[in-house]
Backbone atoms as SQL, in Angstrom:
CREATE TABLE atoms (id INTEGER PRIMARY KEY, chain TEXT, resi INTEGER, resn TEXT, atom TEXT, x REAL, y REAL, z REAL);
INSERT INTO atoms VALUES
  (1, 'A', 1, 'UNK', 'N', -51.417, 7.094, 37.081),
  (2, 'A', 1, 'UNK', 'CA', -52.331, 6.073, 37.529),
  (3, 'A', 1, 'UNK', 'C', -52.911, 5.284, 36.353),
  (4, 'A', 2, 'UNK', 'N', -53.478, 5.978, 35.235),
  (5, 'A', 2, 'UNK', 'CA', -53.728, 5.376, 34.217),
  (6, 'A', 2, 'UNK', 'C', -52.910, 4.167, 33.824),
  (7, 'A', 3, 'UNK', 'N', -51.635, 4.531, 33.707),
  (8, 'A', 3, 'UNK', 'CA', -50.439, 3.451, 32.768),
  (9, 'A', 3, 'UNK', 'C', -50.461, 2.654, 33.430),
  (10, 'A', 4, 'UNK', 'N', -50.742, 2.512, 35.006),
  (11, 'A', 4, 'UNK', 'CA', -50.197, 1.222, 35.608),
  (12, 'A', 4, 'UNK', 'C', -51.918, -0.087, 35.221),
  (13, 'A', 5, 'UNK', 'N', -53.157, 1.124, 34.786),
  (14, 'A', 5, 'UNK', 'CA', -54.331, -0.080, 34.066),
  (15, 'A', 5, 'UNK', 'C', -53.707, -0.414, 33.200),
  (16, 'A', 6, 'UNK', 'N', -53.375, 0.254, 32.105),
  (17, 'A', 6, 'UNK', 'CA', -52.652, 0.021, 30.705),
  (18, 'A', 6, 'UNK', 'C', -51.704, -0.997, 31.088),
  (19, 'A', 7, 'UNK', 'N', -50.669, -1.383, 31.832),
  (20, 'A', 7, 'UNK', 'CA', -49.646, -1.907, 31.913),
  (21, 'A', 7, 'UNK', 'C', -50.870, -3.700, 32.062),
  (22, 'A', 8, 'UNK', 'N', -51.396, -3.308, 33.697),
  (23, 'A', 8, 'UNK', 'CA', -51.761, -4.520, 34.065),
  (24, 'A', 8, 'UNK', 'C', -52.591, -5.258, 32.939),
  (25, 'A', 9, 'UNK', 'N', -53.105, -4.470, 32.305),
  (26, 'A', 9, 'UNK', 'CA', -54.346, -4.710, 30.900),
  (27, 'A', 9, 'UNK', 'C', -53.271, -6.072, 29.914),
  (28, 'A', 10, 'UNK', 'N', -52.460, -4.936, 29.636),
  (29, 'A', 10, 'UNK', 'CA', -51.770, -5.767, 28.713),
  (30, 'A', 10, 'UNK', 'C', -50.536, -6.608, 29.249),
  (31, 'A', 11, 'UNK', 'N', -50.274, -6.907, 30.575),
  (32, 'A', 11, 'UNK', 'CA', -49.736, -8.443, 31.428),
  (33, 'A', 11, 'UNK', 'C', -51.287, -9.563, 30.778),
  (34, 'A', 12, 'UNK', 'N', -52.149, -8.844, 31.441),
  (35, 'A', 12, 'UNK', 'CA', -53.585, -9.655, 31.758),
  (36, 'A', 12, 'UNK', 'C', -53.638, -10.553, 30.003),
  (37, 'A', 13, 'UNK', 'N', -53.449, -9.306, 29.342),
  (38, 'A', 13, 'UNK', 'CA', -53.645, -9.831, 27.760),
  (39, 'A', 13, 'UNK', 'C', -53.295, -11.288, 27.599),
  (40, 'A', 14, 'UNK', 'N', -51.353, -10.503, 27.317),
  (41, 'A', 14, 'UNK', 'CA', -50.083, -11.647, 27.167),
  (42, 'A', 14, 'UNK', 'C', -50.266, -13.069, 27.624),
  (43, 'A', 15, 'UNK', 'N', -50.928, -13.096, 29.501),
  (44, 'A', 15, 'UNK', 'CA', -50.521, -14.090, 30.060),
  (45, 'A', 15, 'UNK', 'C', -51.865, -15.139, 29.760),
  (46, 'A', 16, 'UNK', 'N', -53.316, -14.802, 29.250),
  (47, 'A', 16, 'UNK', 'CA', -54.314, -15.536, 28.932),
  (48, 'A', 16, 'UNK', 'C', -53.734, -16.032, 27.727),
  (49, 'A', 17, 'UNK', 'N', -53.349, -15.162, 26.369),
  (50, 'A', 17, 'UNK', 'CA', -53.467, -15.733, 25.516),
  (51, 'A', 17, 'UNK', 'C', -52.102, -16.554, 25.128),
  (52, 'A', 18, 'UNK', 'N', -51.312, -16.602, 26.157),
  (53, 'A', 18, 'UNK', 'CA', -50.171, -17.323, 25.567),
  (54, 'A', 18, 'UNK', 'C', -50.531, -19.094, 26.384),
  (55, 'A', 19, 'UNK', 'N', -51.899, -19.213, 26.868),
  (56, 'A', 19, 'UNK', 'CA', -52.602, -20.093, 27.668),
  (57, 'A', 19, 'UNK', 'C', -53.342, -20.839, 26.274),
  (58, 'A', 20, 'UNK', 'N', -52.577, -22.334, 26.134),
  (59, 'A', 20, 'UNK', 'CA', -53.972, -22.972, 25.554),
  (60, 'A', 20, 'UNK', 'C', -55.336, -23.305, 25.558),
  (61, 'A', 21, 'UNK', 'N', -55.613, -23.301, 26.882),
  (62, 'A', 21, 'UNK', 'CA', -57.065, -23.515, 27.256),
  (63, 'A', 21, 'UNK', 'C', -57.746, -22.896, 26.494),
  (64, 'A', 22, 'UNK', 'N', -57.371, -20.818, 26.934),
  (65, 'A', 22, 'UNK', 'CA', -57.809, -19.725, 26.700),
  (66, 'A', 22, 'UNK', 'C', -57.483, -19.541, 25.324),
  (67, 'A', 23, 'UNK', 'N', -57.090, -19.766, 24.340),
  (68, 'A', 23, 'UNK', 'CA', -56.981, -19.750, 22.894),
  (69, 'A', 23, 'UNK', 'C', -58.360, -20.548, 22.373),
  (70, 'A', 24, 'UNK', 'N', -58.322, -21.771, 22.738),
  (71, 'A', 24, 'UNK', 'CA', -59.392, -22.468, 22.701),
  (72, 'A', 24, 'UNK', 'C', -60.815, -21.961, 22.637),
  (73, 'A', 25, 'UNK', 'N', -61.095, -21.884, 23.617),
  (74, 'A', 25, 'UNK', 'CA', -62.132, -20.746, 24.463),
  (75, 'A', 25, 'UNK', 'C', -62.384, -19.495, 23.867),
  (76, 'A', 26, 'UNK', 'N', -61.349, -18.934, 23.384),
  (77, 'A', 26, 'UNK', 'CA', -61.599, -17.591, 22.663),
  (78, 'A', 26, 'UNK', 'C', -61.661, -17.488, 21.197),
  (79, 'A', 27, 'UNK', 'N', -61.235, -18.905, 20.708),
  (80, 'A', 27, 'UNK', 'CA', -61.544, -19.079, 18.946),
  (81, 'A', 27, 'UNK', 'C', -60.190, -18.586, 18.168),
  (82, 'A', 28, 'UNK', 'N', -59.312, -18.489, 18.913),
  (83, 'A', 28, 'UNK', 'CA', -57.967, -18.484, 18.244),
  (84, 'A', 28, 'UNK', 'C', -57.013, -19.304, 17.534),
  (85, 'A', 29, 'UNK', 'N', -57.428, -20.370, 17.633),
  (86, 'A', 29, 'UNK', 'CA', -56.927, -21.542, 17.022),
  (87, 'A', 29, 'UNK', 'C', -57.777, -22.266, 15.752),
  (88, 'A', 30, 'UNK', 'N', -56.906, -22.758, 14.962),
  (89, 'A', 30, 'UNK', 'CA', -57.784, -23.484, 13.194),
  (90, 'A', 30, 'UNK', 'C', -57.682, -24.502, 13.904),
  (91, 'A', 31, 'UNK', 'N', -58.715, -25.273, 13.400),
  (92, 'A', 31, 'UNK', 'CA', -58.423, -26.774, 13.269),
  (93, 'A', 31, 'UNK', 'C', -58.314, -27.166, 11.633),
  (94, 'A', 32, 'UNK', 'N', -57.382, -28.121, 11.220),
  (95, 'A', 32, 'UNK', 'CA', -57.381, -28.643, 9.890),
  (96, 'A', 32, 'UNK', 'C', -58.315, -29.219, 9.681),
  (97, 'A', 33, 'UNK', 'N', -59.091, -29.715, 8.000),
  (98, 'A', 33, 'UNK', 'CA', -60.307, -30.456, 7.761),
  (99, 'A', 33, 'UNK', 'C', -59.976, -31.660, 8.369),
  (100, 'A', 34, 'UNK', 'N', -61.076, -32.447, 8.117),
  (101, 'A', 34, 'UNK', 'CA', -60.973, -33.894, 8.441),
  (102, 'A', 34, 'UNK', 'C', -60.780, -34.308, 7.263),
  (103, 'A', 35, 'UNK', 'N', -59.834, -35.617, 7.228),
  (104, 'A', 35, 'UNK', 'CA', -59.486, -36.128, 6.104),
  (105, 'A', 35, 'UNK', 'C', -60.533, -37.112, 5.695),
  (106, 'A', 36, 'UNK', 'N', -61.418, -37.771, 6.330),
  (107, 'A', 36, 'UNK', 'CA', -62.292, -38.315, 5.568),
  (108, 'A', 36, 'UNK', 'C', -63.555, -37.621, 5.340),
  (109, 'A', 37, 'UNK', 'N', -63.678, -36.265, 5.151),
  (110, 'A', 37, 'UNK', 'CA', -64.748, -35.533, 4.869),
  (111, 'A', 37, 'UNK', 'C', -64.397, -34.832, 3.525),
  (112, 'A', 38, 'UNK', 'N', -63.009, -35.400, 2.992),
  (113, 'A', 38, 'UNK', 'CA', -62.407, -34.390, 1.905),
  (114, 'A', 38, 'UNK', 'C', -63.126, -35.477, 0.908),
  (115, 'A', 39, 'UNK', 'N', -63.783, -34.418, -0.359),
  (116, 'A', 39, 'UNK', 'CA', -63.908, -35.181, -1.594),
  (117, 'A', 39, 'UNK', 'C', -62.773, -34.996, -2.947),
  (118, 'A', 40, 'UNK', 'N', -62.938, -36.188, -3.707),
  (119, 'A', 40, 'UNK', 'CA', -62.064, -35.664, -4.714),
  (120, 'A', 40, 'UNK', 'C', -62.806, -35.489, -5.794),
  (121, 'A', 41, 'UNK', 'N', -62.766, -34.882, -7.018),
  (122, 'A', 41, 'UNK', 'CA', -63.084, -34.771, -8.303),
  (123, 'A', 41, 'UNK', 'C', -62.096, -35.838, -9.178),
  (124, 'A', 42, 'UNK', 'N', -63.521, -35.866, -10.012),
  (125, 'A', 42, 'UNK', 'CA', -62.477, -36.705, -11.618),
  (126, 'A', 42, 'UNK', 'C', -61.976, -35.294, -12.474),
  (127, 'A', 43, 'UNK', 'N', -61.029, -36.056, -12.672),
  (128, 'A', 43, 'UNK', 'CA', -60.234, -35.443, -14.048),
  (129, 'A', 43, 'UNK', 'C', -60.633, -34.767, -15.132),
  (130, 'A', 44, 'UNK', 'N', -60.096, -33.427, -15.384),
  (131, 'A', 44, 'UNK', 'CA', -60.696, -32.963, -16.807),
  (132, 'A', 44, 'UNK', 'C', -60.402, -32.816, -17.606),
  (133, 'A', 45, 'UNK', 'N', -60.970, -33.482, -18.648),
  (134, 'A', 45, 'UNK', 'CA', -61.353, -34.250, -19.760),
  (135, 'A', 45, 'UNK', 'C', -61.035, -33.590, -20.710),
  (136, 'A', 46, 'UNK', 'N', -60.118, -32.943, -22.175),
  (137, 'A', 46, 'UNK', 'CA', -60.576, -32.344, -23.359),
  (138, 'A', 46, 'UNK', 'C', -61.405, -33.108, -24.228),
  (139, 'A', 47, 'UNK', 'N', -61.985, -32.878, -25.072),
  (140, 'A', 47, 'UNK', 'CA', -62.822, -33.242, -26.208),
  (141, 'A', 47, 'UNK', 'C', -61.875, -33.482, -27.073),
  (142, 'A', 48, 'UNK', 'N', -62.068, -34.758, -28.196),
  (143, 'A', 48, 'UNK', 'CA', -61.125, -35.240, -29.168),
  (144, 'A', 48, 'UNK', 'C', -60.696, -34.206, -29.834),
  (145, 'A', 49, 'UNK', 'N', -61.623, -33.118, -30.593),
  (146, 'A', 49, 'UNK', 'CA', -61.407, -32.268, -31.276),
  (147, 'A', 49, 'UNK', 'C', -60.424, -31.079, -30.741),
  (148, 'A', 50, 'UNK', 'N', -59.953, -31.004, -29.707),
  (149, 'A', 50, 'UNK', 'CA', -59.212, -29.571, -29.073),
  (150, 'A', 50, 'UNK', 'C', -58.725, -28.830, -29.711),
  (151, 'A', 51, 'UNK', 'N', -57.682, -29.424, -30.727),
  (152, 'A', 51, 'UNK', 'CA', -56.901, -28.737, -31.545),
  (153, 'A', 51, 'UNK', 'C', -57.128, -28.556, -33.078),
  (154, 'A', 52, 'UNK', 'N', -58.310, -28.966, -33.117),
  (155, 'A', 52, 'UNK', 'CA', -59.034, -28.479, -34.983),
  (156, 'A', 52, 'UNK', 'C', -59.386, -27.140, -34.825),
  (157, 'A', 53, 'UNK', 'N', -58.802, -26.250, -35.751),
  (158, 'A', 53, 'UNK', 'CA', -59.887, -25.206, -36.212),
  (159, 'A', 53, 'UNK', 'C', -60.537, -25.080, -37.056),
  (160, 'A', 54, 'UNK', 'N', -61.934, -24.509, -36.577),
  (161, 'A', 54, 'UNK', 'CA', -62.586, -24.235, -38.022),
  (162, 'A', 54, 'UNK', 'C', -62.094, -23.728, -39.450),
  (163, 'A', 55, 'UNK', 'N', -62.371, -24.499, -40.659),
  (164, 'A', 55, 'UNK', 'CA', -62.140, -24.002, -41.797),
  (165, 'A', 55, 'UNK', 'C', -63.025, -22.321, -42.184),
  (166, 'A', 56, 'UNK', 'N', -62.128, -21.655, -42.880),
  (167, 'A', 56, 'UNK', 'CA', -62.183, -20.563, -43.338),
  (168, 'A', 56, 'UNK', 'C', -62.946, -20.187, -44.130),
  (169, 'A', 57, 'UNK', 'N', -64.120, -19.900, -44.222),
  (170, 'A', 57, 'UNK', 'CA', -65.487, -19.174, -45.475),
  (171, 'A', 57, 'UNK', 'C', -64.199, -18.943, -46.999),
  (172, 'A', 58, 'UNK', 'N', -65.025, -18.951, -47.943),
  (173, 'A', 58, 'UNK', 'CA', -64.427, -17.993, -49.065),
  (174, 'A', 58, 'UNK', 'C', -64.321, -16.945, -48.856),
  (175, 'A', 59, 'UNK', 'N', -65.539, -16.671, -48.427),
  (176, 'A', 59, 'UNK', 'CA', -65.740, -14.795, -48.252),
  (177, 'A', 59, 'UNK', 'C', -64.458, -14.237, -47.409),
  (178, 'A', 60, 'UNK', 'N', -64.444, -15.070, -46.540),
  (179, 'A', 60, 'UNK', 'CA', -63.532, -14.583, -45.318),
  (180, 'A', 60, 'UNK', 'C', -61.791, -14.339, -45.978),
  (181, 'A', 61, 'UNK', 'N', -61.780, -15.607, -47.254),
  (182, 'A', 61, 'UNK', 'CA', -60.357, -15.832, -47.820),
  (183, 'A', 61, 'UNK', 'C', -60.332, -14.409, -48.645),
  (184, 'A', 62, 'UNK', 'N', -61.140, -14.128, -49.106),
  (185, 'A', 62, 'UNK', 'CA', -61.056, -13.004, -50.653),
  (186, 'A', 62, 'UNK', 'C', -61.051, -11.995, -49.446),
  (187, 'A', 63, 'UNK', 'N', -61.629, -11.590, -49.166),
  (188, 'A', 63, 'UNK', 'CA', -61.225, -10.380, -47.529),
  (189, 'A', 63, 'UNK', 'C', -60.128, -10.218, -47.411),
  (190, 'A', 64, 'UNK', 'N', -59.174, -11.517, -46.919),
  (191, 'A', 64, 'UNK', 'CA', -57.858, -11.176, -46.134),
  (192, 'A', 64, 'UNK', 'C', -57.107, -10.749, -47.877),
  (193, 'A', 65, 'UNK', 'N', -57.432, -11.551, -48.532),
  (194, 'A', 65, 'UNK', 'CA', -56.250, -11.542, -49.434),
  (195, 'A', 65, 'UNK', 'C', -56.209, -10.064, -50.260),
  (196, 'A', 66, 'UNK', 'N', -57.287, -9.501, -50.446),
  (197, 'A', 66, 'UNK', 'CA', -57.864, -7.629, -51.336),
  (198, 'A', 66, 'UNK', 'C', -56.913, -7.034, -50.106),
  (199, 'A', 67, 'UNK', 'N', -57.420, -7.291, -48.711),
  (200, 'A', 67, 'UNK', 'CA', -56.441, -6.324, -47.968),
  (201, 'A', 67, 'UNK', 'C', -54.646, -6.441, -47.807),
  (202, 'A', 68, 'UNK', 'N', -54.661, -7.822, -48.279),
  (203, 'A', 68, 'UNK', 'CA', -52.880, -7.457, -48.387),
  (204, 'A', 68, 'UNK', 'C', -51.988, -7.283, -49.770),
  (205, 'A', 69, 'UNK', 'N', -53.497, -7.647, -50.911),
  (206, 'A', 69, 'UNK', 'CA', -52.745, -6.676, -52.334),
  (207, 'A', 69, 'UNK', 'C', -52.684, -5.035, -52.074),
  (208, 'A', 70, 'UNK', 'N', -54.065, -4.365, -51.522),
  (209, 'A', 70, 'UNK', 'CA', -53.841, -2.713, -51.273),
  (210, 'A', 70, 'UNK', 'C', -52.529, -2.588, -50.771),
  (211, 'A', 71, 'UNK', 'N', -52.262, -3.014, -49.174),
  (212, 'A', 71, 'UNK', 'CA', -51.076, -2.963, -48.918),
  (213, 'A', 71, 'UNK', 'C', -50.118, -2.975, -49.448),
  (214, 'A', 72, 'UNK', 'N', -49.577, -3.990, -50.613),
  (215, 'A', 72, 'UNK', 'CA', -48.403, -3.936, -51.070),
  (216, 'A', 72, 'UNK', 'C', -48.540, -3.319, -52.318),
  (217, 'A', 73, 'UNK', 'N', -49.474, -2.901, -52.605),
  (218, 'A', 73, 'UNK', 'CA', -49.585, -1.739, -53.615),
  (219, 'A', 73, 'UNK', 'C', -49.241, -0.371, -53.580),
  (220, 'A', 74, 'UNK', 'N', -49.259, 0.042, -52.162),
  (221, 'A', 74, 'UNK', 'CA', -48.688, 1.081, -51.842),
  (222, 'A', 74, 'UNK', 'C', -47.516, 1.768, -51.898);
């Protein structure tokens, strides 16, 4: 007795939701944006400088260079 609820349950399902109205109605369907509610952005921009790097301290030069005489001193 049960299966034949189960059965009719899920006819009942199938046959609403394969119904546009009832898609509607039940929130099953997207709608796409509106095209005149879409904004656009400007373009982004680098700064003239992008590709400069900062110049190197002394301190920073005598650093690298003590650590790759030890090295090849070895």
């Amino acid at each position: 007795m049960k299966k034949i609820y189960v059965v009719i349950a899920v006819a009942a399902i199938l046959a609403t939701s394969s119904c546009g109205w009832s898609k509607k109605k039940l929130g099953f369907t997207q709608s796409g944006p509106d095209e005149t509610l879409v904004q656009t952005n400007d373009p982004l921009i680098l700064p003239p400088e992008f590709n400069v790097r900062p110049k190197k301290s002394a301190a920073v030069n005598e650093a690298e260079s003590s650590d790759t005489e030890d090295g090849e001193n070895e």
